[in-house]
C-alpha positions as CSV (number, residue, x, y, z in Angstrom):
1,X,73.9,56.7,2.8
2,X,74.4,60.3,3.0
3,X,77.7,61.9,3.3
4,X,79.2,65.2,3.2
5,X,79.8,65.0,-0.9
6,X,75.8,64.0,-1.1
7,X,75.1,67.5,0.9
8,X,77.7,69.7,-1.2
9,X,75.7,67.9,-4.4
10,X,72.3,68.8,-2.6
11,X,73.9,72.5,-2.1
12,X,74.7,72.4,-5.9
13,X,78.4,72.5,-5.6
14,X,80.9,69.5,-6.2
15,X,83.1,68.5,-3.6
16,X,85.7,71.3,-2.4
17,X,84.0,73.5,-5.4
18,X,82.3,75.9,-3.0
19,X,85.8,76.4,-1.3
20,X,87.5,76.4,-4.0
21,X,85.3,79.2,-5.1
22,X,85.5,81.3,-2.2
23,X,89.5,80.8,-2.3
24,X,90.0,82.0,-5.3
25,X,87.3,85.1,-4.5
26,X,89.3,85.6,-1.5
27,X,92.6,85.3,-3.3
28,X,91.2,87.7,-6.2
29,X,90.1,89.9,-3.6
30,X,91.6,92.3,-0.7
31,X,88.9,92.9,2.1
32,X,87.7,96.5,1.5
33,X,86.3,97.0,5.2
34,X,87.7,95.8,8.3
35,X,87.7,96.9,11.8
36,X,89.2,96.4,15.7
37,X,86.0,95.8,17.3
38,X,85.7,99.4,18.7
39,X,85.1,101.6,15.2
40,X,84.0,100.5,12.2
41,X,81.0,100.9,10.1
42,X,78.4,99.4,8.6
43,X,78.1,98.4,4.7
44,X,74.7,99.1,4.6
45,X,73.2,101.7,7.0
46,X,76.4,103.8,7.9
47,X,77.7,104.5,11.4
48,X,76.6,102.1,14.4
49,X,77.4,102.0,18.2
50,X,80.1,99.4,18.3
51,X,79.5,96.8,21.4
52,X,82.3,96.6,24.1
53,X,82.5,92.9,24.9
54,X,83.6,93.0,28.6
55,X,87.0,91.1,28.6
56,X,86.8,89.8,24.9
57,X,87.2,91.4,21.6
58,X,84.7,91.8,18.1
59,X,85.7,89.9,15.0
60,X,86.9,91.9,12.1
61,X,85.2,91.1,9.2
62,X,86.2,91.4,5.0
63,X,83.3,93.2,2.8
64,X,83.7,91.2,-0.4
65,X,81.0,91.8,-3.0
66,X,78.5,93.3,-0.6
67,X,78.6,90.3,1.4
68,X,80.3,91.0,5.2
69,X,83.0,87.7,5.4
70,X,83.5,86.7,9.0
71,X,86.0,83.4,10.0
72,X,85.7,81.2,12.7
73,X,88.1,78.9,14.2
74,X,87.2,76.2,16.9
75,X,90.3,75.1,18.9
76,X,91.1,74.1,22.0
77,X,93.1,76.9,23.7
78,X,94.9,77.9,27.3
79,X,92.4,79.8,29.5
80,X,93.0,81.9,32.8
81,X,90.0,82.9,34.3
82,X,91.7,84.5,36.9
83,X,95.4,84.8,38.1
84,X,96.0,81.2,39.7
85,X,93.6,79.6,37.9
86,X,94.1,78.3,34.4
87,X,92.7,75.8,32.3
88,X,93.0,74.0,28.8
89,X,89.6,74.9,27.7
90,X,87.7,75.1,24.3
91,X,86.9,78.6,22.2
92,X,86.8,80.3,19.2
93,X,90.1,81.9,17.6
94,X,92.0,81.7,20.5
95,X,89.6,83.2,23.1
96,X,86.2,81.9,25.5
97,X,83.9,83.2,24.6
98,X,84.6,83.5,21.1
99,X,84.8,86.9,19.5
100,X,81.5,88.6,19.0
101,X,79.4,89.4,15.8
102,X,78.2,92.5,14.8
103,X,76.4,93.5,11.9
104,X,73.3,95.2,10.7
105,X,69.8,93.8,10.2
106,X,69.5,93.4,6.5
107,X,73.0,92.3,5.9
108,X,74.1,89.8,4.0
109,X,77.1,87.6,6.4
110,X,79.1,84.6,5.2
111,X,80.7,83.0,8.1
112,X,83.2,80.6,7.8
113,X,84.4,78.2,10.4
114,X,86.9,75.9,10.7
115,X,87.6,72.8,13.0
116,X,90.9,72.1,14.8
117,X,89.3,70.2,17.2
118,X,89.7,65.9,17.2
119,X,86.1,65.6,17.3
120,X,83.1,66.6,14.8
121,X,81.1,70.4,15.6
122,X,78.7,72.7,14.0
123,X,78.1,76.2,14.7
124,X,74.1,77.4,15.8
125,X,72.9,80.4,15.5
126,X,71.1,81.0,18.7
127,X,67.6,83.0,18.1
128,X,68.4,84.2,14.7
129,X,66.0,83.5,11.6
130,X,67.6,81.6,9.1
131,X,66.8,79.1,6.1
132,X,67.0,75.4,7.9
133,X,70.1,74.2,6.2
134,X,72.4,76.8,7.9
135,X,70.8,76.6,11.6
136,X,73.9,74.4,12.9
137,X,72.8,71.1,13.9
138,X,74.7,68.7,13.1
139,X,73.0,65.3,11.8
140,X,69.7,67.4,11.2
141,X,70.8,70.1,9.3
142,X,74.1,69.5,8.2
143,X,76.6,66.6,9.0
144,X,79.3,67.6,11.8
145,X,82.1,69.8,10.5
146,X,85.0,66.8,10.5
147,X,88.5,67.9,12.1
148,X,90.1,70.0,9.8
149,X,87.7,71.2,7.4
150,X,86.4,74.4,7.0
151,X,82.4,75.1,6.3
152,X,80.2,77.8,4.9
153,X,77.1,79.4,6.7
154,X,76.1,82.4,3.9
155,X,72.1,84.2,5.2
156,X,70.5,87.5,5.2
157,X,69.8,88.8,9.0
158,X,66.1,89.7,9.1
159,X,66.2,90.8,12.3
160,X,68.2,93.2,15.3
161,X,68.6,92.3,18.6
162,X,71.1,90.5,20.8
163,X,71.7,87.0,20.4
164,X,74.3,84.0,20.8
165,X,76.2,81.3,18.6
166,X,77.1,78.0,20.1
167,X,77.6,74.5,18.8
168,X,75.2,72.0,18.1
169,X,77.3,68.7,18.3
170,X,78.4,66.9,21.3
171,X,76.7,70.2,22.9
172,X,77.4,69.4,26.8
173,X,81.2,68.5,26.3
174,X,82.1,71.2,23.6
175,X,79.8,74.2,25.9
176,X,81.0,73.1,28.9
177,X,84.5,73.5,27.5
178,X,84.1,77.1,26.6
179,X,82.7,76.9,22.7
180,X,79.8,80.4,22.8
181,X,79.8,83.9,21.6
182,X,77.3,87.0,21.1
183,X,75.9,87.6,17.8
184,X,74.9,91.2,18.1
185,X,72.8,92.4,15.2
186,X,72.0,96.5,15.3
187,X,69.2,97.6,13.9
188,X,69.0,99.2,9.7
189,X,67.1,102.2,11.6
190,X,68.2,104.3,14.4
191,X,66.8,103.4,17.5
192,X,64.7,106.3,18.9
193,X,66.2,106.0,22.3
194,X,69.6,105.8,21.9
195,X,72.3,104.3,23.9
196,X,75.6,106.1,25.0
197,X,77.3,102.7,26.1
198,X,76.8,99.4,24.8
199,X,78.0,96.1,26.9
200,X,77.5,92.9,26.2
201,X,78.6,89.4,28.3
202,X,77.8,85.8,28.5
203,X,77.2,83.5,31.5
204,X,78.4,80.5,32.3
205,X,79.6,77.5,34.7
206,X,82.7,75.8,35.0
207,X,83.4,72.7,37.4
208,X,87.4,72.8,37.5
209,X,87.9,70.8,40.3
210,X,90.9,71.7,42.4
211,X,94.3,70.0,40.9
212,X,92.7,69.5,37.2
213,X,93.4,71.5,34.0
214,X,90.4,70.9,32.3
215,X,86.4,71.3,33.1
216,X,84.5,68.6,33.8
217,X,81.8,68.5,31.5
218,X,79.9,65.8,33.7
219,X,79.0,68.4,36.3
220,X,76.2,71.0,34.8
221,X,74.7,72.7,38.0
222,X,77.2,71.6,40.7
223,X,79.2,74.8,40.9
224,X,83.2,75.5,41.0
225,X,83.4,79.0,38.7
226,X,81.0,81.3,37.5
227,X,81.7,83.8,35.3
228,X,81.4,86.7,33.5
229,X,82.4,86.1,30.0
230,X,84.4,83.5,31.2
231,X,86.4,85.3,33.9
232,X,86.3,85.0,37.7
233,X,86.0,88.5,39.8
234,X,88.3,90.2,40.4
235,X,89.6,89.5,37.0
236,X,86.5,90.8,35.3
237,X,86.4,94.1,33.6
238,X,84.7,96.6,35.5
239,X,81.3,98.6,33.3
240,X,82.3,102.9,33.0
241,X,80.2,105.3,32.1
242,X,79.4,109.0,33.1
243,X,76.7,110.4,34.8
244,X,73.7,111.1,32.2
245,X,74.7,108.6,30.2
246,X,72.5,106.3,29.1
247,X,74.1,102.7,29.5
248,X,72.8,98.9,27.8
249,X,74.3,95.5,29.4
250,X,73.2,92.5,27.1
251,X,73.4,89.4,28.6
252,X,73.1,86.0,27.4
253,X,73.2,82.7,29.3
254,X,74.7,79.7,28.3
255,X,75.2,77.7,31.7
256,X,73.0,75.3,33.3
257,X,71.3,77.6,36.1
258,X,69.5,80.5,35.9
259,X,70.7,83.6,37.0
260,X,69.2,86.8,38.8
261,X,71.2,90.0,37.7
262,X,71.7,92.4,40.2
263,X,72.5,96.4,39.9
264,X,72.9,98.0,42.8
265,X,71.1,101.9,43.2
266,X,70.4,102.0,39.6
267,X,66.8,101.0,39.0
268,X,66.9,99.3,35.0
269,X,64.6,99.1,32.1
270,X,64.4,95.4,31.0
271,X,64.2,96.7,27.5
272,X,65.0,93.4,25.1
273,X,65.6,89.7,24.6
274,X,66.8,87.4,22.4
275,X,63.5,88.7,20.0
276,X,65.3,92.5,19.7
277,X,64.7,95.7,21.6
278,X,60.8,95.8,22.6
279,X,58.3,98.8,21.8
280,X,58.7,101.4,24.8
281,X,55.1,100.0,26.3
282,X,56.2,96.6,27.0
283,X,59.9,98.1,29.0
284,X,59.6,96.8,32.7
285,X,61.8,98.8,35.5
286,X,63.2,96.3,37.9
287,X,66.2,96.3,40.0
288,X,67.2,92.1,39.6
289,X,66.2,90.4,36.4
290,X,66.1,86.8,36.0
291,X,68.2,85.4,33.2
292,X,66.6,82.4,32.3
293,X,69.3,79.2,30.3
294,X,69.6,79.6,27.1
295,X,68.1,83.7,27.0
296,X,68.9,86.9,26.3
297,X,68.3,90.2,28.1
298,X,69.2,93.5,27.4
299,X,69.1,95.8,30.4
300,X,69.1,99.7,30.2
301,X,69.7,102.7,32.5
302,X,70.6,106.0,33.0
303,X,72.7,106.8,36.1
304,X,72.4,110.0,38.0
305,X,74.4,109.0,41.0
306,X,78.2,108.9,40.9
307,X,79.5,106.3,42.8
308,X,81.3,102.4,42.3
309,X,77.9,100.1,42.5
310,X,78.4,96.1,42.6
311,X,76.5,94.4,39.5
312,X,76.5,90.5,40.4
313,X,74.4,87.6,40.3
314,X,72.1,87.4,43.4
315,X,72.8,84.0,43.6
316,X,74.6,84.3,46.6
317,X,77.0,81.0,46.0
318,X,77.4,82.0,42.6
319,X,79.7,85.1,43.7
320,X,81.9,83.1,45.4
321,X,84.7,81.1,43.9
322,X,85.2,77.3,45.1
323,X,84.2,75.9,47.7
324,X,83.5,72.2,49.1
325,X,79.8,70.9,49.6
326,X,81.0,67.9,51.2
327,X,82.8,69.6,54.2
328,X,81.1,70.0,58.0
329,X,79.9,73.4,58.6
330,X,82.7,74.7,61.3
331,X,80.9,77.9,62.1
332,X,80.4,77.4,66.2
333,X,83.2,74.4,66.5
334,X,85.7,75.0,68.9
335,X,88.5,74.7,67.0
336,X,91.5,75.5,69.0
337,X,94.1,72.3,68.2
338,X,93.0,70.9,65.2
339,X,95.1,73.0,63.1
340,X,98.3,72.1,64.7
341,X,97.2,68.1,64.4
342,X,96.1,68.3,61.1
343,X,99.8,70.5,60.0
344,X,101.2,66.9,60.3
345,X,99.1,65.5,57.8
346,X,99.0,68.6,55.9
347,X,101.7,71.2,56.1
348,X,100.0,74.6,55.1
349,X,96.8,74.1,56.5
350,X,94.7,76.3,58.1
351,X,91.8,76.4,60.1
352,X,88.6,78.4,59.2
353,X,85.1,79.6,59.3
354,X,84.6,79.0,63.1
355,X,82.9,82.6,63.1
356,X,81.9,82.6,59.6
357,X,84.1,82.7,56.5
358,X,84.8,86.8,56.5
359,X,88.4,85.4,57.3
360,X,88.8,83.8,54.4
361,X,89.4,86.9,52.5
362,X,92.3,87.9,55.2
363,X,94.1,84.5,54.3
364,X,93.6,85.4,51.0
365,X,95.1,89.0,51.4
366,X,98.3,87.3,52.9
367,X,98.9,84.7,50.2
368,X,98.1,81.9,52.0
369,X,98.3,79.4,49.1
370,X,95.0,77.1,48.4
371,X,94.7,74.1,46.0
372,X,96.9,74.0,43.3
373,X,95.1,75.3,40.1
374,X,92.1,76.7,42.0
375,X,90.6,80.4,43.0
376,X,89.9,81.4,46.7
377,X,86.1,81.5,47.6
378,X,86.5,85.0,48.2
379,X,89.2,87.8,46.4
380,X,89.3,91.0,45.4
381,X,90.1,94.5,47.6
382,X,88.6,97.4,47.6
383,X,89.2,100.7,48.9
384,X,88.4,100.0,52.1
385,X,89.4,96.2,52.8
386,X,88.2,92.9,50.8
387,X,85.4,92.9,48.9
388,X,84.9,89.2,50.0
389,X,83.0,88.0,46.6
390,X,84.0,86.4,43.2
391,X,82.8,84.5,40.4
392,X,79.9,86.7,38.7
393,X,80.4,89.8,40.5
394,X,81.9,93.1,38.8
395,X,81.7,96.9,39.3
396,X,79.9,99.7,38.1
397,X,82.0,103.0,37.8
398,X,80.1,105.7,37.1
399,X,81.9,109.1,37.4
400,X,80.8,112.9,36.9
401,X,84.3,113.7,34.9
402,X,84.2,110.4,32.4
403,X,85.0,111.3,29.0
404,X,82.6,110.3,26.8
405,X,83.9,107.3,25.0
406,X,86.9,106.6,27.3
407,X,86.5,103.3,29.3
408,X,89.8,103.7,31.1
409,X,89.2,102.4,34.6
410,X,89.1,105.9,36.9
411,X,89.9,103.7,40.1
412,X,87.4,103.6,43.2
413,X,86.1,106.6,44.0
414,X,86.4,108.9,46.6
415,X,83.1,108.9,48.3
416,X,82.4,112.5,50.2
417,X,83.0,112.3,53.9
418,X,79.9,113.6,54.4
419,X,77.9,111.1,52.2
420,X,79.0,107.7,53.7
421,X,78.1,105.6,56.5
422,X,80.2,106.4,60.3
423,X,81.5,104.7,62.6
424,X,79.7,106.1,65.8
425,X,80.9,103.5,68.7
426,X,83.1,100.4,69.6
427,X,81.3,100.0,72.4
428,X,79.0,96.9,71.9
429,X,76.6,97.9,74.8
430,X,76.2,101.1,72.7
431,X,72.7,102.4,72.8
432,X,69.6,101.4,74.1
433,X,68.1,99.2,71.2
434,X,64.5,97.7,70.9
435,X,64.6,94.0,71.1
436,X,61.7,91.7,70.8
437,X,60.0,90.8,73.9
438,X,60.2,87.5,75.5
């Protein structure tokens, strides 16, 4: 039978004796290089671009011996992914996603994780080339990582690009609970075109159905929440940048649809995937690129227009928050009385969509309360009234007067009166418009 203490054997280790080695390393040893996520440096090619990680954070890492040390911890934790709406999910070191990677293509990167959970896991390294016995899946690599014990992954990365890690056990409870992160690797030489901005996110599904506290990992494509690196608009970071820069999004999906991404007046390069940035001749300029489950795509852009400009799935449910399939349509229905007869039954309620759902954002404005533990369908105002979207939806912000480096949010901006759309009439008999014969 083969066990855990048969695989340490196999690895050429006793039982505990590669912890214990790496304890007493670590113990021996104060980390020589760390860093907050936003500057740090690389131990073998110098200065990189850090990554900004909309909403999340990068893991510092401890240089010891030429080796970059990172930890991860799996654990169930408290998740809000957006005010009202909050959920015992699952992550890594405290956050959904887990923090992101970075390191440089050619290092050498130990990564440690350790399970808190109740139930078995491994860690995958989504896309990246590695010898078999560290590629995460448990039973065919490696046994599951029992509750409370802590394993080793130790490889060279032979390759730059944008990528994921995710487990490999019990995959469609412990993914729908929350347990994925970006592993970004930069590449040992400059890139030729470089980028001024670098964002990265991960998509993904939730069914938290209204009154619960915790997903329901039996519902894959149904949806509830989508979201942006696991938060709901409006509670998603918005993307900054200045005009001339040049700006990358990496995106990686880990729910169970596929996803066209959407920028608004900013034509993109598709200019990467999970296989690394891609020679020049092979960039395609598209305005909505499908991200596909389980892929990476790195999108890149210069923008030349100042301006706020919605970036959102094209998915047209999927920027919404939840909603019931099982209701009638009311759109049409008379329904003068049925809110007062139903107030018996249900004090609160209130009657809707008759002319479509725009005034669902008004109730929403007012603080009409919904479902306990749930998102309206629609949030979020702008400068000129409700934006009337959610779930995997954000904003754009690109300003003429943004500091390079500063991604301080410079509010909505002031469009010039003469470079908007007018109102010209309230009269709805205005004009003599062509209609279709017949």
């Amino acid at each position: 039978m083969f066990t855990r203490r048969n695989f340490l054997q196999a690895l050429g280790v006793g039982s505990g004796g590669l912890m214990a080695g790496l304890n007493a390393r670590a113990a021996a040893q104060s980390p020589r290089s760390e860093h907050p996520g936003q500057e740090h440096a690389s131990a073998s090619t110098g200065n990189y671009r850090p990554v900004r990680t909309l909403n999340g954070w990068t893991l510092p890492y401890a240089l010891r011996d030429g080796v970059k040390e990172f930890h991860l911890v799996a654990e169930e934790i408290e998740h809000e992914f957006a005010p009202g709406s909050r959920a015992k999910c699952w992550g890594y070191n405290g956050s959904t996603p887990g923090p992101t990677l970075e390191a440089v293509e050619g290092d050498r990167v130990r990564i440690l994780v350790t399970n808190h959970l109740r139930e078995g896991t491994s860690v995958h390294w989504h896309g990246i080339d590695l010898p078999a016995g560290y590629d995460g899946v448990s039973g065919l690599n490696q046994p599951a990582i029992a509750p409370g014990e802590t394993w080793v992954y130790e490889f060279t990365l032979k390759q730059h690009g944008s990528h994921m890690y995710h487990p490999h056990a019990d995959e469609m409870t412990q993914m729908a609970f929350g347990m994925m992160g970006l592993f970004v690797i930069h590449p040992r030489v400059p890139e030729a075109v470089p980028v001024d901005r670098d964002y990265a996110l991960l998509l993904h599904n939730w069914a938290l159905h209204p009154g619960t506290w915790r997903p329901d990992p039996s519902v894959l494509q149904d949806f509830d929440l989508w979201t942006f690196n696991s938060k709901a608009f409006p509670a998603i970071e918005h993307l900054v940048m200045r005009t001339g820069e040049r700006l990358r999004i990496r995106i990686g999906n880990l729910s169970m649809w596929n996803h066209p991404i959407h920028l608004h007046s900013n034509p993109f390069w598709v200019t990467g995937s999970d296989g690394a940035r891609w020679p020049s001749s092979q960039w395609r300029r598209e305005v909505t690129e499908i991200v596909g489950v389980g892929q990476m795509r790195d999108l890149e852009f210069v923008a030349t227009e100042p301006g706020d400009w919605a970036f959102h799935c094209h998915m047209v449910h999927h920027t919404m928050g939840p909603m019931g399939h099982g209701i009638p349509n009311p759109v049409g229905v008379d329904q003068r009385g049925v809110e007062e007869r139903i107030r018996r039954l249900l004090p609160g309620y209130g009657a809707m969509g008759e002319h479509g759902m725009s005034e669902h954002s008004g109730h929403v404005a007012m603080g009409l309360p919904g479902p306990t533990n749930t998102l309206p369908m629609m949030a979020g105002e702008g400068p000129f009234g409700p934006i009337e979207m959610g779930g995997m939806f954000t904003i754009l912000k690109v300003r003429d007067d943004q500091p390079p480096g500063d991604y301080r949010d410079p509010g909505w901006y002031r469009t010039p009166v003469d470079r908007m759309a007018q109102r010209v009439s309230t009269d709805p008999t205005f004009g003599n418009p062509h209609r279709r014969p017949g």
